[in-house]
C-alpha positions in Angstrom: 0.0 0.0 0.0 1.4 3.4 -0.5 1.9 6.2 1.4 -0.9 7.3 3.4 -1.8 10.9 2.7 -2.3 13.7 5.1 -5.5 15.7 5.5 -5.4 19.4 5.3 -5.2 19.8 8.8 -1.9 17.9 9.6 0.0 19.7 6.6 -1.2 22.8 8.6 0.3 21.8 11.8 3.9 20.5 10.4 3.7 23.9 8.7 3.0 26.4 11.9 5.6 24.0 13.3 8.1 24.8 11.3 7.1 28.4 11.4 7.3 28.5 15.0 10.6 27.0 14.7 12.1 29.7 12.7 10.4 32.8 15.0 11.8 31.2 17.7 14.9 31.1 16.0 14.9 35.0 14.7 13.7 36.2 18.3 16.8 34.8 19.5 18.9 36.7 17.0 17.0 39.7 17.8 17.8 39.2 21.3 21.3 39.3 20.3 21.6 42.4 18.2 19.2 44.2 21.0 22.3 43.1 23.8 25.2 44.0 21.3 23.4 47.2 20.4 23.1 48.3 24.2 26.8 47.5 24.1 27.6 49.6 21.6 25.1 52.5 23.3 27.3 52.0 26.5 30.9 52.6 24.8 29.0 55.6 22.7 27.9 57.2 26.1 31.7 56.6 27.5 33.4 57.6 24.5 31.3 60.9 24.6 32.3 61.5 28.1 35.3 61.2 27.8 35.8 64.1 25.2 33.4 66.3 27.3 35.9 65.7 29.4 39.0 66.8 27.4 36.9 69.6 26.1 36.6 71.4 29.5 40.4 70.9 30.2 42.1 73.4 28.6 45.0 72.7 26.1 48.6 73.5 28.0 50.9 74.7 24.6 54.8 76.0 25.1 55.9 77.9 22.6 59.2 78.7 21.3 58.6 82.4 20.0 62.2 82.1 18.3 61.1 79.4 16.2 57.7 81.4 16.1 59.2 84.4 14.9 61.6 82.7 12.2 58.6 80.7 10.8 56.7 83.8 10.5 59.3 85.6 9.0 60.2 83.1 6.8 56.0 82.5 5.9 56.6 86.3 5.3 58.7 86.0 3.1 61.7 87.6 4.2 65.3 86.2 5.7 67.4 86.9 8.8 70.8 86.8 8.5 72.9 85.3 11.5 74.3 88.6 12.1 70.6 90.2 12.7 69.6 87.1 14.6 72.6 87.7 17.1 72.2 91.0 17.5 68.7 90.6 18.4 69.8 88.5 20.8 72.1 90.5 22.2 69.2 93.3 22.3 67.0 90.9 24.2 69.7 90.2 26.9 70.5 93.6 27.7 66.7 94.8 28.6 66.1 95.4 32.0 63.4 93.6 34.1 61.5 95.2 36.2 
């Protein structure tokens, strides 16, 4: 005898089973991009903290008005000999301070 055939109702059943199957399935995946994307909403929140942070602080810059003054001059277009340089120099060491 062959195969016995299925009514309507059982090939409706193995059918929502396997559908219920694969929601199971994608609401587990969901559950995992919801917990990764909190993750990644955490490190965003830290990550922006963290340059509030360095935005408040203000920058502490040395600067080296010699080379400051060269590289302007130079940006300037215009050159400095060694003999101006040193007697600039010598200029600068013979102020008096206050």
């Amino acid at each position: 005898m062959g195969k016995p055939t299925k009514n309507v109702f059982e090939k409706v059943e193995e059918k929502l089973d396997s559908l219920i199957e694969e929601l199971q399935t994608t609401n587990s995946f969901l559950y995992a991009v919801f917990g990764e994307l909190l993750d990644v909403g955490d490190k965003i929140a830290n990550l922006s903290s963290k340059v509030e942070q360095l935005a408040i602080v203000p920058l502490k810059v040395e600067v080296d008005y010699e080379k400051l003054a060269d590289a302007i001059i130079m940006a300037l277009g215009y050159t400095v000999t060694q003999g101006e340089k040193a007697a600039e120099i010598e200029f600068k060491s013979h102020k008096k301070v206050p």
